[in-house]
C-alpha positions as CSV (number, residue, x, y, z in Angstrom):
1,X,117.0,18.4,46.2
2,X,113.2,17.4,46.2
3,X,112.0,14.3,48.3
4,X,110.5,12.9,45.1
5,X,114.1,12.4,43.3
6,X,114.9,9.8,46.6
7,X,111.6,8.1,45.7
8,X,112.4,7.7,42.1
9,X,115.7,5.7,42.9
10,X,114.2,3.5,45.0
11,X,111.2,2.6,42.8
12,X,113.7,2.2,40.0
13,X,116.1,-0.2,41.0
14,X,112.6,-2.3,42.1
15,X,111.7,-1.8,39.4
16,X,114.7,-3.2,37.8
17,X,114.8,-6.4,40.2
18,X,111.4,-7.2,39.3
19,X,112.1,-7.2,35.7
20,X,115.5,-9.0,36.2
21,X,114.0,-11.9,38.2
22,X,111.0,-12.0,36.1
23,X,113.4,-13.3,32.7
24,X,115.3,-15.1,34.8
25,X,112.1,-16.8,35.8
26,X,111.7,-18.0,32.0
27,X,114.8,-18.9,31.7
28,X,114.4,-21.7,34.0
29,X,115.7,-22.1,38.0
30,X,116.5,-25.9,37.8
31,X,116.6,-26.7,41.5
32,X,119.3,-25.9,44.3
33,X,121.7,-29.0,43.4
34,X,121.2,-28.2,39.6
35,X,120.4,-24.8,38.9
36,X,119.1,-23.7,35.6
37,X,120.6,-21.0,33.2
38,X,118.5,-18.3,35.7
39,X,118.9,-18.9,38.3
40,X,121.9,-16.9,39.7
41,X,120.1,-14.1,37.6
42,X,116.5,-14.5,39.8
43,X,118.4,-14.3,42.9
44,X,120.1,-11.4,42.1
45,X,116.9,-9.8,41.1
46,X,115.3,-10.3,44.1
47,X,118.0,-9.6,46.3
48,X,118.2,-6.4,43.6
49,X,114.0,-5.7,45.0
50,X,114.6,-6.5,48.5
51,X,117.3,-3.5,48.3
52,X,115.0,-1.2,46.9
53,X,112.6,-2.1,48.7
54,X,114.2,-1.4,52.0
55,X,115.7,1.9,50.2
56,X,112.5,3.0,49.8
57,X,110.8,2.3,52.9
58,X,114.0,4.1,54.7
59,X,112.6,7.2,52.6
60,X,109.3,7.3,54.0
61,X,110.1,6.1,57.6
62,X,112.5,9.4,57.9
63,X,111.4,12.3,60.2
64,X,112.1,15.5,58.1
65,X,113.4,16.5,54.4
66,X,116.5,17.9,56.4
67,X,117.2,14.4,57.6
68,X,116.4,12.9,54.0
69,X,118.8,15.3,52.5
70,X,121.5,15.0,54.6
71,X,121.2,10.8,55.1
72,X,121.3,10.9,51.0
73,X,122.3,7.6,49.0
74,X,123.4,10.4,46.1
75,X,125.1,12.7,48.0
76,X,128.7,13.4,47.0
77,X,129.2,10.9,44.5
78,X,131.1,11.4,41.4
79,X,129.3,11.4,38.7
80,X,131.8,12.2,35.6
81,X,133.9,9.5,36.9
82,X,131.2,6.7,36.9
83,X,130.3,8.0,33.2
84,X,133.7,8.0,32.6
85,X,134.4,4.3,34.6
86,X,131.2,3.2,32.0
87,X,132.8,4.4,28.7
88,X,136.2,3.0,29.2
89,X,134.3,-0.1,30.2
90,X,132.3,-0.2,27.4
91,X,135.4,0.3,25.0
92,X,137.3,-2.8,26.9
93,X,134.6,-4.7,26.4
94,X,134.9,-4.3,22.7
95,X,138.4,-4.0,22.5
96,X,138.6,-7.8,23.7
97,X,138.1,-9.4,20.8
98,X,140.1,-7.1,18.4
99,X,143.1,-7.4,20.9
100,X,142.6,-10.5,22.8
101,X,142.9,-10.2,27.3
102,X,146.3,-9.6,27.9
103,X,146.5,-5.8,26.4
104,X,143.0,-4.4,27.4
105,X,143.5,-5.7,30.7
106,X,146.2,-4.2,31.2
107,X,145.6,-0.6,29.8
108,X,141.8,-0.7,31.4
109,X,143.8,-1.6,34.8
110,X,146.7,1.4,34.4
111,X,143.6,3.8,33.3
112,X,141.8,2.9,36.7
113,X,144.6,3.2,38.7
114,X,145.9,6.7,37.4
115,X,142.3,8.1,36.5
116,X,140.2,6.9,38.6
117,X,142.0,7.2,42.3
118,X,145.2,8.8,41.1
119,X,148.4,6.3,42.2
120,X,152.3,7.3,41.1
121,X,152.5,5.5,38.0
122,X,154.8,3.0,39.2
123,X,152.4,1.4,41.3
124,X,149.4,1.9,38.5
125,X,152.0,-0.2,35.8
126,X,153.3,-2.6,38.6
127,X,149.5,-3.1,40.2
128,X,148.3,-3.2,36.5
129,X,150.7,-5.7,35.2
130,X,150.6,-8.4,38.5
131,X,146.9,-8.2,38.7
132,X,146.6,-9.0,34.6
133,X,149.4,-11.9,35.1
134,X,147.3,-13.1,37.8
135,X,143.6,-12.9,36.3
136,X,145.3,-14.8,33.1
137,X,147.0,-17.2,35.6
138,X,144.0,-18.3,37.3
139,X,141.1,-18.6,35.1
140,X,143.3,-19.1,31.8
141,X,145.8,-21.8,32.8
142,X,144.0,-23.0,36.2
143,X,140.3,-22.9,35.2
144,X,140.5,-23.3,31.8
145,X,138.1,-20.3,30.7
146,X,138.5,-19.3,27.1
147,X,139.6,-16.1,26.1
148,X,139.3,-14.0,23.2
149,X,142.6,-14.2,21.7
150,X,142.7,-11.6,19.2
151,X,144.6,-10.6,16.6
152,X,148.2,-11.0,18.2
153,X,146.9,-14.5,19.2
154,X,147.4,-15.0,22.7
C-alpha cells in the first residue's frame, strides 16, 4: 500500500469532525447544565478531529513505510462484512416502521449473531430473543421511549 492512502484516512475523518462540530455549532451548545440540541454532536466532532488528528500525526512521526505498513489502522479488516453489517443496517432501519421493534430487532440480532461472528443457532435465537426482551424492557416500559409500532401494532 502507498503511504498516501494512511494520509487520506486521517485527513478524512478530520475532515469529517470539523464539519460535524461545525453544524453542531449552529445548532446551538446551550451551556453545560442545559445543553442545546448540539451539543452532544460538537463534542463528538471534536473528539471525532482530535482522533484524526493524532492518527495523522502518528503517520508522519513513524520511522519507515515498513513500519507504517505493518502498524496499519486498515490492515486485516473485513471489508465485505462492514458493507454487509451497513446494508442489513440500513434495511432495519427502514423495516422499523413497516414492522414496528420487536421483529426487526430480533431478525437484525439472529443475522449478527450467525453472519457476522458465526454462533450455533441456539445461542444466535436465545442471545437474539433476551437481548430484544431486554432493549423493549428498558427503554419501552422503563424509560418510556416511543417506538414505531408498525403494522402488527406493538
Amino acid at each position: 500500500m502507498k503511504a498516501h492512502f494512511y494520509w487520506a484516512g486521517s485527513i478524512f475523518w478530520v475532515t469529517i469532525g470539523i464539519y460535524v462540530a461545525i453544524h453542531a455549532y449552529h445548532l446551538g451548545l446551550g451551556h453545560l447544565r442545559h445543553p442545546g440540541p448540539g451539543f452532544i454532536f460538537f463534542g463528538a466532532g471534536f473528539l471525532l478531529m482530535i482522533l484524526g488528528a493524532i492518527d495523522l500525526a502518528r503517520t508522519f512521526l513513524w520511522k519507515s513505510k515498513k513500519e507504517t505498513e505493518r502498524n496499519s489502522v486498515w490492515l486485516g479488516i473485513r471489508w465485505q462484512k462492514i458493507t454487509l453489517v451497513v446494508v442489513v443496517l440500513s434495511a432495519y432501519v427502514y423495516s422499523l416502521n413497516m414492522f414496528g421493534f420487536l421483529l426487526p430487532t430480533f431478525l437484525l440480532l439472529v443475522f449478527l449473531f450467525k453472519a457476522i461472528e458465526p454462533t450455533k443457532w441456539w445461542i444466535a435465537t436465545t442471545g437474539s430473543f433476551i437481548t430484544t426482551l431486554a432493549s423493549y424492557e428498558i427503554f419501552k416500559v422503563w424509560l418510556k421511549v416511543p417506538f414505531p409500532k408498525g403494522f402488527l401494532g406493538f
